[in-house]
TORKOL-4160 file (C-alpha; in steps of 0.2 Angstrom, whole numbers, padded with zeros to 4 digits, m for minus):
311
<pt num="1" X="m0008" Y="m0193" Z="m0153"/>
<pt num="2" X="m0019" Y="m0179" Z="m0154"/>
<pt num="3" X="m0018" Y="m0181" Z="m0176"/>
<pt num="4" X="m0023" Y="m0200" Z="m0173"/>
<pt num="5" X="m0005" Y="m0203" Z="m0182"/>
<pt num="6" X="m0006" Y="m0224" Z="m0184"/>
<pt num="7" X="0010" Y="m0225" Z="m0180"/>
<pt num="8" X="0009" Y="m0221" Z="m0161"/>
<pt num="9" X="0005" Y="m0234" Z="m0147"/>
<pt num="10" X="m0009" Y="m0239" Z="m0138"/>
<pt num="11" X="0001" Y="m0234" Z="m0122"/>
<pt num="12" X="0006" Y="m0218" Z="m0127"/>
<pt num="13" X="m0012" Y="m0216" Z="m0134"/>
<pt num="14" X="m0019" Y="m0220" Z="m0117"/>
<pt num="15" X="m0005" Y="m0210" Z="m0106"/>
<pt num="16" X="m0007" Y="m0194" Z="m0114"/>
<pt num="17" X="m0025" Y="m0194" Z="m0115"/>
<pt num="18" X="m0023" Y="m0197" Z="m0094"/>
<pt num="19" X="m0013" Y="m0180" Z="m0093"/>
<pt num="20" X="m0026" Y="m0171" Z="m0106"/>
<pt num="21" X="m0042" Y="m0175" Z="m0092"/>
<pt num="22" X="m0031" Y="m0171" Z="m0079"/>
<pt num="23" X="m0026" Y="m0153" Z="m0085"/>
<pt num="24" X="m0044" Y="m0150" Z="m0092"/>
<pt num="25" X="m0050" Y="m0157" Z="m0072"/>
<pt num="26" X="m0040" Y="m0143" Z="m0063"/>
<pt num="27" X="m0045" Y="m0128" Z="m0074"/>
<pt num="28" X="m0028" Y="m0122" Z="m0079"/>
<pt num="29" X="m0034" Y="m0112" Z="m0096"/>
<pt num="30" X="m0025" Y="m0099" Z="m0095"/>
<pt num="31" X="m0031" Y="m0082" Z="m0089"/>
<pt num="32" X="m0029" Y="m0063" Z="m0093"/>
<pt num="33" X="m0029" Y="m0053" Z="m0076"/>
<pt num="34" X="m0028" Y="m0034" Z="m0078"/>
<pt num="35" X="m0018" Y="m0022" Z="m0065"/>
<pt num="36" X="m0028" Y="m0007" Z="m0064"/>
<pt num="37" X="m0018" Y="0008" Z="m0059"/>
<pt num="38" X="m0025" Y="0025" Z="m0059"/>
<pt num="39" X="m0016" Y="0038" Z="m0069"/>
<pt num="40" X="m0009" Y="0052" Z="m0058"/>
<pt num="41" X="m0014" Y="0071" Z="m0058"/>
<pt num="42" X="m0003" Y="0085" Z="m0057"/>
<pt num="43" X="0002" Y="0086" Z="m0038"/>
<pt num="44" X="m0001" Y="0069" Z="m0034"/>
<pt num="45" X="0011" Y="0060" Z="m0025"/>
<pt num="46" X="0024" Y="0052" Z="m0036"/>
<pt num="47" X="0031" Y="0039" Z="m0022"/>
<pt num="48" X="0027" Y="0020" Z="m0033"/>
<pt num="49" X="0022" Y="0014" Z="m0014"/>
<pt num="50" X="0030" Y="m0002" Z="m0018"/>
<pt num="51" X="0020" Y="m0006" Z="m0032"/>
<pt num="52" X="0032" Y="m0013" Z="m0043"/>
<pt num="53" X="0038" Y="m0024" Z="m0028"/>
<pt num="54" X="0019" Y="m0030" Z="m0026"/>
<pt num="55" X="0016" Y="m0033" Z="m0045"/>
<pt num="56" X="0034" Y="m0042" Z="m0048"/>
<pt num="57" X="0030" Y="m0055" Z="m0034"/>
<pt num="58" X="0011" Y="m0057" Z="m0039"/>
<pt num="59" X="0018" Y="m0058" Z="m0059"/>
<pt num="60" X="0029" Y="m0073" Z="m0054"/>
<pt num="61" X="0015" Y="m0081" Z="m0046"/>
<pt num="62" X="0004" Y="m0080" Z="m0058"/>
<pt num="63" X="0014" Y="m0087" Z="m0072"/>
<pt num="64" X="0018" Y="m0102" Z="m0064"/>
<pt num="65" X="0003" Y="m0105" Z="m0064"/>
<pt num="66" X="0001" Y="m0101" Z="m0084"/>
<pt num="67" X="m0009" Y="m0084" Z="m0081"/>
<pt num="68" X="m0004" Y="m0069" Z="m0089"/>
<pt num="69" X="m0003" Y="m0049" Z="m0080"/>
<pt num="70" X="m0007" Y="m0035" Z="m0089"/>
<pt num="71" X="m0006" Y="m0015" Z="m0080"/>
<pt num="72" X="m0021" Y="m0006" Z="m0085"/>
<pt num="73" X="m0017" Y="0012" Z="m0085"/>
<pt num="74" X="m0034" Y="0022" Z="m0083"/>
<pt num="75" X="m0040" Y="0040" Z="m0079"/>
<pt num="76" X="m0053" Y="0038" Z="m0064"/>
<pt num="77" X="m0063" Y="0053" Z="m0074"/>
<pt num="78" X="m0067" Y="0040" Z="m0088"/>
<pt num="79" X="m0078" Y="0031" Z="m0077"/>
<pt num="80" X="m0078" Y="0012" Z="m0068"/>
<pt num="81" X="m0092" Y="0005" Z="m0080"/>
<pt num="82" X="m0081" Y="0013" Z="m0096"/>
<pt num="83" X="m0065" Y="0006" Z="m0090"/>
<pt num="84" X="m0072" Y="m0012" Z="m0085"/>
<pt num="85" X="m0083" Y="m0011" Z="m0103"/>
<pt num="86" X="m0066" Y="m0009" Z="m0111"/>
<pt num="87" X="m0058" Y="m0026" Z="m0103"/>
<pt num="88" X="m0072" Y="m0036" Z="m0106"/>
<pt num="89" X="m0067" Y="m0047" Z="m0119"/>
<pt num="90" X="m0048" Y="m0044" Z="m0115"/>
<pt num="91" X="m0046" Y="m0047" Z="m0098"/>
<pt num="92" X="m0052" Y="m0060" Z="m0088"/>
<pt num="93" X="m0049" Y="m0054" Z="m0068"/>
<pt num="94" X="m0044" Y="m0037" Z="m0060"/>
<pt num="95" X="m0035" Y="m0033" Z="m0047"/>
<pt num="96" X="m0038" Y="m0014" Z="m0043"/>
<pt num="97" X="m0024" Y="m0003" Z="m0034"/>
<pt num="98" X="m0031" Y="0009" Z="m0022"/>
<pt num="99" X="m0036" Y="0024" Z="m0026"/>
<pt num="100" X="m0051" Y="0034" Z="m0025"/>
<pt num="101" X="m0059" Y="0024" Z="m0040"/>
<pt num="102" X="m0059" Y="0006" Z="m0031"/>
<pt num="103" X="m0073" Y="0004" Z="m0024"/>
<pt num="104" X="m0084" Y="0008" Z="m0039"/>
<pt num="105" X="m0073" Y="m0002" Z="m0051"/>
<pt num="106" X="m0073" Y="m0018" Z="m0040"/>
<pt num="107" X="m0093" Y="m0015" Z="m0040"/>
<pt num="108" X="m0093" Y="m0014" Z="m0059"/>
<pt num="109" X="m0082" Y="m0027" Z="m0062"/>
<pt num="110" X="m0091" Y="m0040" Z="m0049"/>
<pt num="111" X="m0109" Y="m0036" Z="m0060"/>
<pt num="112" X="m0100" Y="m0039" Z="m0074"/>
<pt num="113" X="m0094" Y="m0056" Z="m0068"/>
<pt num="114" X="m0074" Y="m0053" Z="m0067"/>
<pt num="115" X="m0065" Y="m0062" Z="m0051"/>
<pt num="116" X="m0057" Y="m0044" Z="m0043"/>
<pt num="117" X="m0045" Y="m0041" Z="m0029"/>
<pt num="118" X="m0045" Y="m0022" Z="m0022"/>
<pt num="119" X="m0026" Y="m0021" Z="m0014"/>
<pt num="120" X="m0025" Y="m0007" Z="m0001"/>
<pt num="121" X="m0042" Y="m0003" Z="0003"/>
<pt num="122" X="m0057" Y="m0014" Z="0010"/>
<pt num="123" X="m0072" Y="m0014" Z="m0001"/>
<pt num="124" X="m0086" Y="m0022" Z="0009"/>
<pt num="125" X="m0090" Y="m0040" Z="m0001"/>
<pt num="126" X="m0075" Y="m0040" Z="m0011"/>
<pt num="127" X="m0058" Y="m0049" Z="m0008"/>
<pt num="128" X="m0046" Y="m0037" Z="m0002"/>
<pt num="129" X="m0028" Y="m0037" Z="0004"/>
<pt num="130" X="m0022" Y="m0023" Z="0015"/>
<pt num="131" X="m0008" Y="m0016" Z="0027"/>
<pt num="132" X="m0012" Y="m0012" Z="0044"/>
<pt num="133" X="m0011" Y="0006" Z="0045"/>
<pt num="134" X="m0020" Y="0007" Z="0060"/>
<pt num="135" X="m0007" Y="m0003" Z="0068"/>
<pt num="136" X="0006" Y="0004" Z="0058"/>
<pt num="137" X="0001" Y="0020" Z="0064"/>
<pt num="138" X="m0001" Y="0015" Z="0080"/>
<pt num="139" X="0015" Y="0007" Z="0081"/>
<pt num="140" X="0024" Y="0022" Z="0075"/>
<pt num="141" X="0019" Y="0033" Z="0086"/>
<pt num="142" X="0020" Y="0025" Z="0100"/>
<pt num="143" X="0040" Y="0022" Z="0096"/>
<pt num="144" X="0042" Y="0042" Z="0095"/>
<pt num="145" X="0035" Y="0045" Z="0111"/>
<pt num="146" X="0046" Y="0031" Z="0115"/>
<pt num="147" X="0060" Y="0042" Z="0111"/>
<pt num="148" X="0054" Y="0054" Z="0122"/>
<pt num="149" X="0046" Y="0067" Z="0112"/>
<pt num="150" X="0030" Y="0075" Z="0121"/>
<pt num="151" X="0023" Y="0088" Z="0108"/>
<pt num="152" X="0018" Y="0080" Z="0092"/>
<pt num="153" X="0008" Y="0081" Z="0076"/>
<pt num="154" X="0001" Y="0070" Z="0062"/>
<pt num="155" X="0003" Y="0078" Z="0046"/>
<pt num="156" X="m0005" Y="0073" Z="0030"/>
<pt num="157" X="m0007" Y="0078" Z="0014"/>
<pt num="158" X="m0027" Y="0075" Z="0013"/>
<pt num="159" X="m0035" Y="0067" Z="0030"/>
<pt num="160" X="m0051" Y="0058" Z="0017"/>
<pt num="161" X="m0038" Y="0046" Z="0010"/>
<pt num="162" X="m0043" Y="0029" Z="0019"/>
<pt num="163" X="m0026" Y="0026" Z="0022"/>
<pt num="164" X="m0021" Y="0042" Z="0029"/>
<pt num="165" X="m0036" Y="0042" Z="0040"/>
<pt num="166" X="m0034" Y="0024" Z="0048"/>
<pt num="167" X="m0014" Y="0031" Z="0051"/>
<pt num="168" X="m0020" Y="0048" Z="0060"/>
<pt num="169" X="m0031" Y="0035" Z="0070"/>
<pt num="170" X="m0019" Y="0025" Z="0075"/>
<pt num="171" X="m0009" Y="0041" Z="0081"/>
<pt num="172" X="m0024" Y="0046" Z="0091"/>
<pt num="173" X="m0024" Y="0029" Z="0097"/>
<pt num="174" X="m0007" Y="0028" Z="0102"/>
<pt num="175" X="m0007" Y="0045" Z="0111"/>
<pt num="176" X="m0023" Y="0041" Z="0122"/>
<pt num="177" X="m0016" Y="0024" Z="0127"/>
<pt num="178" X="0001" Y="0029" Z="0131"/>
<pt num="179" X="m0003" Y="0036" Z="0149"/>
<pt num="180" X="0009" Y="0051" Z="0146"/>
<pt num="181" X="0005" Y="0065" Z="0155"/>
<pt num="182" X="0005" Y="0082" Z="0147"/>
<pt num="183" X="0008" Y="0079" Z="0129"/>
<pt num="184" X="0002" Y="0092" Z="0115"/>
<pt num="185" X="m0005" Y="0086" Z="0101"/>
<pt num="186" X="m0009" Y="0092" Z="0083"/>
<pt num="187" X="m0016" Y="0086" Z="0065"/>
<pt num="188" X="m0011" Y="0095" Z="0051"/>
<pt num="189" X="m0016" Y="0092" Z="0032"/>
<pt num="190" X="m0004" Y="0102" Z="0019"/>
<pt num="191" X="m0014" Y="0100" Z="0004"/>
<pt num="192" X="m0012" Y="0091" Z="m0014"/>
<pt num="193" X="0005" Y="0090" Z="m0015"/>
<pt num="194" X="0010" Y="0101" Z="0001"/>
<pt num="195" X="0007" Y="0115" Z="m0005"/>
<pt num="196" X="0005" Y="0121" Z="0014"/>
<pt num="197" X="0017" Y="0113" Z="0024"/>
<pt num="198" X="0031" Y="0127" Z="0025"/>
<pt num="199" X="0017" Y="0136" Z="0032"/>
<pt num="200" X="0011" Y="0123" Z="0043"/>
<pt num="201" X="0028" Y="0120" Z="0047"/>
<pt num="202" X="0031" Y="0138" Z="0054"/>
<pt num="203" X="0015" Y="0137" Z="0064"/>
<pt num="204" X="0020" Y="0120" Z="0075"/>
<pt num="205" X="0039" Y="0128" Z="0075"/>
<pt num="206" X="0028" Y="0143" Z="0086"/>
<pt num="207" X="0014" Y="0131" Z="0095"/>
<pt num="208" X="0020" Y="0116" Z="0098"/>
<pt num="209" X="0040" Y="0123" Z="0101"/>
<pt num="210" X="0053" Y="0110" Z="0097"/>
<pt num="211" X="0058" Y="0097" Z="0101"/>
<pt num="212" X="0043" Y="0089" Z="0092"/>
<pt num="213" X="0040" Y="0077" Z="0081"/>
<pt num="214" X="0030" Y="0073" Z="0066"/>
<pt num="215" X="0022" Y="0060" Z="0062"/>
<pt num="216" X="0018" Y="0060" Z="0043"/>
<pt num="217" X="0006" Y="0047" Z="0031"/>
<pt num="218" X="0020" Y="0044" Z="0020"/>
<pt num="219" X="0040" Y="0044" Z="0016"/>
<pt num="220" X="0034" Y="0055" Z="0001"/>
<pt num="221" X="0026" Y="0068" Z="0015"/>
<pt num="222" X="0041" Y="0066" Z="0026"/>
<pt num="223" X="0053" Y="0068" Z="0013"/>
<pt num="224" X="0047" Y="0085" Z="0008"/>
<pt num="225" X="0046" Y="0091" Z="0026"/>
<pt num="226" X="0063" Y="0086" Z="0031"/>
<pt num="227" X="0068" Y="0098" Z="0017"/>
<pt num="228" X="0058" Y="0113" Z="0023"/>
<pt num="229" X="0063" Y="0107" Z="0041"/>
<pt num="230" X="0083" Y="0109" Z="0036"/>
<pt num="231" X="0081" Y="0125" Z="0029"/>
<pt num="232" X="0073" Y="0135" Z="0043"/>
<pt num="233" X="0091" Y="0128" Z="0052"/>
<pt num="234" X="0081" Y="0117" Z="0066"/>
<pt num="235" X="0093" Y="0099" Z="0067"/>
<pt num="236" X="0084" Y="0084" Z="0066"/>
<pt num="237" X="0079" Y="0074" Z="0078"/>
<pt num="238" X="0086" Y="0087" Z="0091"/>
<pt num="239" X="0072" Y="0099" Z="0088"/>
<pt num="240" X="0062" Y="0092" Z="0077"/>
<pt num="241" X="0058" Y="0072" Z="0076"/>
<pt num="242" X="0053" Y="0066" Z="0059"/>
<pt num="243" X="0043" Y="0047" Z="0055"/>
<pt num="244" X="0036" Y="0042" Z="0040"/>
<pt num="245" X="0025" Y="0028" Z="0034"/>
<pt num="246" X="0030" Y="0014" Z="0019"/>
<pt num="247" X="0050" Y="0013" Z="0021"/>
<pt num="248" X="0054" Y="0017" Z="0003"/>
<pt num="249" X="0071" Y="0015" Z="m0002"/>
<pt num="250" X="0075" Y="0035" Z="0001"/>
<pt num="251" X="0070" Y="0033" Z="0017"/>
<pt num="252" X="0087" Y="0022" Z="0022"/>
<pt num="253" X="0097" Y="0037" Z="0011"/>
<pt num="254" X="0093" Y="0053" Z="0016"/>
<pt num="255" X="0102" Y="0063" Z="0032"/>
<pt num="256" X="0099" Y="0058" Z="0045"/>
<pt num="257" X="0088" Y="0040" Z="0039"/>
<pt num="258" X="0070" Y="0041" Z="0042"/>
<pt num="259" X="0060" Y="0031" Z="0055"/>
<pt num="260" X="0047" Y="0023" Z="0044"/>
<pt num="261" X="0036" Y="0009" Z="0045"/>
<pt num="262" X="0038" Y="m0005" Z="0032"/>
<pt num="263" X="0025" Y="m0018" Z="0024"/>
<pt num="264" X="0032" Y="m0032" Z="0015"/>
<pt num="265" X="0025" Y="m0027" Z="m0003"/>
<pt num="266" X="0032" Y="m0044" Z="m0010"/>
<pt num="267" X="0023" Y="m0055" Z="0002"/>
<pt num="268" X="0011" Y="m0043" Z="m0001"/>
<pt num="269" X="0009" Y="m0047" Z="m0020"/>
<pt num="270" X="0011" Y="m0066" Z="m0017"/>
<pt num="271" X="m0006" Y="m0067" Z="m0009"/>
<pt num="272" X="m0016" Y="m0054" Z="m0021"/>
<pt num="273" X="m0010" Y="m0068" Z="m0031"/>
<pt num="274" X="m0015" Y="m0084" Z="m0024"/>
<pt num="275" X="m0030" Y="m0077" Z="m0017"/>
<pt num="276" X="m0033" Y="m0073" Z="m0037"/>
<pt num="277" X="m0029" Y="m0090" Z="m0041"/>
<pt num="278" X="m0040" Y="m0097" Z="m0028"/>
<pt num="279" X="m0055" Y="m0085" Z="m0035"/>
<pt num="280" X="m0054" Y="m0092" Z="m0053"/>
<pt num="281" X="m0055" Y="m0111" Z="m0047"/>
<pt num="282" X="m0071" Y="m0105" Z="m0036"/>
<pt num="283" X="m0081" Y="m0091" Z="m0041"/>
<pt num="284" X="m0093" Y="m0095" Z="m0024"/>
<pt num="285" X="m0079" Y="m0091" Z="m0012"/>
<pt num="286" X="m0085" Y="m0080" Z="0002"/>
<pt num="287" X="m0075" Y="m0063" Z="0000"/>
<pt num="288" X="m0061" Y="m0062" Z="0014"/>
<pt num="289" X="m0049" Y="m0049" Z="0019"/>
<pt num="290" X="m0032" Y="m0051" Z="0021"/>
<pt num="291" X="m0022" Y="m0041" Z="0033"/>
<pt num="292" X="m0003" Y="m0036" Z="0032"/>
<pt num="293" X="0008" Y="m0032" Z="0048"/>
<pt num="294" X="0016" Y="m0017" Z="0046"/>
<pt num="295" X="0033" Y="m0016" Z="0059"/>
<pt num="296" X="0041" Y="0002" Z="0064"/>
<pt num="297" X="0061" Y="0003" Z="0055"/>
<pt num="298" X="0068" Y="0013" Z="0069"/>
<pt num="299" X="0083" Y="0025" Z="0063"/>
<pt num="300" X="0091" Y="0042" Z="0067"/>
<pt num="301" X="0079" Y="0055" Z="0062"/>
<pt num="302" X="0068" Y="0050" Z="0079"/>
<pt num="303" X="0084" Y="0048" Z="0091"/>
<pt num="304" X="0079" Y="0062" Z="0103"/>
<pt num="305" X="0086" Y="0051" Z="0119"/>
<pt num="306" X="0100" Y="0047" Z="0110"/>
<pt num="307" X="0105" Y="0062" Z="0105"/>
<pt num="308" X="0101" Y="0069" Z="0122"/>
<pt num="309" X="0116" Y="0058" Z="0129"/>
<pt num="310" X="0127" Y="0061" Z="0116"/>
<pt num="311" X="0126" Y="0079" Z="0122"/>
């Protein structure tokens, strides 16, 4: 049709011409949208957080809707405007994994025009999509003093993480709501990597006395501090109560299974990806945040009244 071949009708002439005006109306040209995901340092925490999950389920939206994802790989040192620079005739949209590098790349990449969606981390006049870690927090803590644990500490590699600190406030907010009498509370940060929590460890072992609990940012954090709690001999959750944040797969593996708090990463993804798809048919779209539930996965290694029976 296309060719002007003489051969083909004047019906199929008009019917695929039809179908033309009505792709070309709804803006379907395909897209290139970049994934950009900070490199990690030496020390940083090697948990993937469920990005893989996230950047399957947005990949499968996308396509359908004849787009294309790419994963950006970048060094935050290089600097937003570099990075950005880079993409500009290759990519077409970003969507920008938290890290500490977000906010200035979304910046960059809104002056330079590109549609941008920051996932985990709010970025004032930029679409966002986030879990509730204030409630997650929140949530979780309140379930451990649930389980009857009235000494307790929040423990966190870094407190400045925006994650991290919306979780320690959801502790904070949990413990001053919970009309428990008498309870003894701590935050602790263990450094890059945790390189201080045997220490800090020892020190809540001699101030807070078990049974306590920690409440830790992340699986990766309470992973590593349920190895240093085994091998001072305390049992868990007898003496000491272990929660995490982000319900990896290990969390369901290790001995005893770790209380976590999950967020659907693949719903997650799936709205990154139509709020992408909404932001390239309408580039004047008022910027919104959109807020994931996070729900507390209940398992052994916060048991205390259970175990309390049992003995």
């Amino acid at each position: 049709v296309l060719n002007e071949h003489p051969t083909v009708s004047a019906d199929l002439k008009r019917r695929v011409h039809d179908a033309i005006r009505t792709i070309e109306g709804r803006g379907a040209s395909p897209r290139r949208i970049a994934v950009a995901l900070p490199q990690r340092g030496e020390g940083d925490d090697p948990e993937p957080s469920g990005w893989a999950q996230l950047l399957s389920a947005a990949h499968q939206v996308l396509r359908e809707a004849g787009h294309e994802l790419a994963l950006l790989p970048y060094s935050p040192a290089e600097g937003a405007e570099a990075v950005v620079r880079a993409q500009r005739d290759r990519s077409d949209a970003f969507i920008l994994i938290c890290n500490g590098a977000s906010e200035e790349l979304a910046r960059e990449a809104q002056r330079q025009g590109k549609p941008t969606i920051v996932v985990d981390r709010r970025v004032r006049g930029v679409d966002s999509v986030v879990a509730d870690d204030l409630g997650g927090g929140e949530d979780l803590t309140a379930h451990v003093l649930e389980q009857g644990y009235r000494s307790l500490a929040f423990v966190s590699e870094s407190f400045a993480d925006p994650a991290s600190a919306a979780r320690r406030r959801g502790f904070e907010q949990a413990v001053s709501q919970s009309g428990v009498q008498g309870l003894r509370t701590r935050h602790c940060e263990l450094g890059a990597g945790w390189t201080s929590a045997a220490e800090v460890v020892e020190e809540l072992c001699e101030t807070l006395r078990p049974p306590f609990a920690l409440v830790a940012g992340s699986d990766m954090t309470a992973l590593h501090l349920l190895g240093i709690v085994k091998a001072r001999g305390l049992s868990i959750p007898g003496d000491v109560g272990l929660a995490g944040f982000g319900d990896i797969p290990q969390a369901g593996r290790v001995n005893p299974p770790l209380t976590s708090v999950r967020v659907d990463r693949g719903q997650m993804g799936r709205l990154v990806a139509r709020r992408m798809l909404d932001r390239l048919a309408s580039a004047d779209l008022t910027p919104v945040t959109i807020t994931m539930h996070a729900v507390v996965v209940g398992r052994a290694s916060t048991a205390l009244r259970r175990t309390r029976s049992q003995g």
